[in-house]
N, C-alpha and C positions, 0 to 999 in steps of 0.2 A: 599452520593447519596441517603440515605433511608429517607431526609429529600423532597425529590423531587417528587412528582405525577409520574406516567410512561408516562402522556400527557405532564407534564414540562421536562420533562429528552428528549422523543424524538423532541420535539420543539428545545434544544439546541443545539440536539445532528446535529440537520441536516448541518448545515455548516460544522462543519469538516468533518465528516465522506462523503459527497458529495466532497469536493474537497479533501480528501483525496485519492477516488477511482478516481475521474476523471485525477484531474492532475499525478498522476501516469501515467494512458498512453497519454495524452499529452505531457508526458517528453518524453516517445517511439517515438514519432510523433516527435517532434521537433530536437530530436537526431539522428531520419533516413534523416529526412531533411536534415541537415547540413555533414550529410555523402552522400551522394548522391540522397537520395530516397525521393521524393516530394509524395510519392501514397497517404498519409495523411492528406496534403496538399489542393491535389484536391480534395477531399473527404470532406472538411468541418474541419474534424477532429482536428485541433488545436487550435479551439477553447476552452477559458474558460469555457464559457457556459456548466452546466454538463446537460443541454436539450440535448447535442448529444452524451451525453455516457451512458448516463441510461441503463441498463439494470435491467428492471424491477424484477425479480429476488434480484441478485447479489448487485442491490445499493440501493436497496430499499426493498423490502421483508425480506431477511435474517439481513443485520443489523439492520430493525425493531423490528424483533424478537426477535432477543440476547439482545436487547436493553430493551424490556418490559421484558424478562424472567431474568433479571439481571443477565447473564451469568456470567459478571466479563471477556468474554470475545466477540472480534467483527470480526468478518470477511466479505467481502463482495468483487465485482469486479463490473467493467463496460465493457462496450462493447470494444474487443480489439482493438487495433488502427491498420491498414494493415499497414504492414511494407513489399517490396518486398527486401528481401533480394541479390535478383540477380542484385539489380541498386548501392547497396552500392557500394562506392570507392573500399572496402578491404572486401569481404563478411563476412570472416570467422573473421579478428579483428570487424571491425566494427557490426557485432551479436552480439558480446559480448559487446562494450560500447550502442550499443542503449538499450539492456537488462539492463543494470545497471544503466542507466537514469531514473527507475521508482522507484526502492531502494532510488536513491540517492536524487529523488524529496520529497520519505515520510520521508528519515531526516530530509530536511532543514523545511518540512511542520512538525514534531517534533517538532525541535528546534523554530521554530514561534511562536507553539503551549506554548512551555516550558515561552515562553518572557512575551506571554499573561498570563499567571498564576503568572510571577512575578508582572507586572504590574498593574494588579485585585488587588494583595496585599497593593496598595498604593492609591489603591479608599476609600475614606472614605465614604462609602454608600453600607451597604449591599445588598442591593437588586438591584447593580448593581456585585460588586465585588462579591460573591456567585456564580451568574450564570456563568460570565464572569470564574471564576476557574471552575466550570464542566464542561463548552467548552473546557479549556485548558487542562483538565484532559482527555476527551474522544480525542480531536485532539490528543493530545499525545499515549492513549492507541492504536489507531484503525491504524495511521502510523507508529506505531513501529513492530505492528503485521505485518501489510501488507509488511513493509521493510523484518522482517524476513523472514516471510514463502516463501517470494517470490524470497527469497537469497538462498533456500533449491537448490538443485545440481541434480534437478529430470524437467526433460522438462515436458510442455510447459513452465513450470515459468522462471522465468529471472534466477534466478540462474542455471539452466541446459543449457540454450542459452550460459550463460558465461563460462560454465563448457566445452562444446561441440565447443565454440570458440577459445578455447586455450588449450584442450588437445590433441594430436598426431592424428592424422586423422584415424587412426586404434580402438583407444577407444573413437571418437569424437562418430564415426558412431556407437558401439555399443550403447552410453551412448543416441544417436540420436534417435533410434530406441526406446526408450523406451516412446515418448512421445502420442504416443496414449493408453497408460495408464497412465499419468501421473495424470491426474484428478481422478481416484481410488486408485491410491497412495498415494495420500496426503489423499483423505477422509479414506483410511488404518491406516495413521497414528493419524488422528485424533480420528476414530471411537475405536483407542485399546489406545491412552493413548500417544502414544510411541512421537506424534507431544511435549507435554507437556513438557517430558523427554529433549528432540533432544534440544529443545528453552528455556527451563527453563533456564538456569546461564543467555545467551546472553540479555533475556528480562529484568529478574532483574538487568545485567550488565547497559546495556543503558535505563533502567526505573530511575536505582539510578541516571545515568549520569545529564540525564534530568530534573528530580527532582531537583537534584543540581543545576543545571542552573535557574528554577525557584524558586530557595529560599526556598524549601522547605524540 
């Protein structure tokens, strides 16, 4: 990457990292849908288009800046998708599969990512195949983040929706209560290290995975 300008790096970077944050909750949106809840629906919201999930911030400011300060790492969000929990079929199953609809959109948007890095490999034209591998590299890094952290067992994120959908109703509702601190939690574990620790093996695990998958 250090052969790249920070103008050429976010130029590439912008296709993945936008639909890696948007279609994330378009997969929440599309998964309440077919469980009973349309609120997203009529809302516009399921759209590709990442004009209706921007959140200025979150999709655009923060992974700008990880991006020019070559963090090595990316994080970002978009506007969340309303999801009325009280129209789902099964409230309490179905929280827990539309929550893990948004995990499971940044693998296969990984795994896409991982194809495109093999296939860059069979361009005989650098200065098509280069770029095309740092897209592949950043789609991969910034969906694998988003899978994990978002798999964490601490609410708002999808994994405490899934954690609080299928644990006993007694420790759903303690584990429930916790999510208006949820968004100081995570910046807790980010700002002491401890996020690094928790994700370390899982990211190297499914980094090596991916990697493999793209031949390299």
């Amino acid at each position: 990457m250090d052969q790249f300008t920070i103008p050429q790096i976010i130029a590439v970077a912008i296709l993945p990292v936008l639909f890696a944050i948007t279609l994330h909750e378009v997969a929440h949106g599309w998964a309440a849908r077919l469980l009973g809840d349309d609120t997203a629906a009529r809302q516009g919201r399921l759209s590709v288009n990442p004009i209706h999930h921007i959140d200025p911030l979150g999709t655009l400011i923060i992974p700008g800046l990880m991006l020019a300060m070559k963090t090595g790492f990316m994080f970002g969000w978009a506007k969340p998708v309303p999801v009325n929990f009280g129209r789902l079929r099964n409230p309490r199953r179905d929280m827990a599969l539309v929550a893990i609809a948004g995990p499971a959109a940044n693998l296969l948007m990984a795994i896409f990512w991982a194809l495109v890095i093999r296939f860059a490999g069979l361009i005989d034209n650098e200065f098509a195949s280069i770029p095309l591998q740092l897209m592949g590299q950043i789609g991969i890094s910034i969906n694998a983040i988003l899978m994990l952290v978002n798999l964490l067992p601490v609410p708002p994120l999808d994994g405490g929706r899934v954690a609080v959908g299928l644990l006993p109703y007694d420790m759903a509702d303690k584990l429930g209560r916790l999510e208006p601190y949820g968004f100081w939690i995570l910046l807790a574990l980010m700002f002491t290290g401890l996020l690094n620790v928790v994700l370390g093996l899982p990211m190297h695990l499914l980094h090596g995975l991916l990697y493999a998958l793209a031949g390299l």
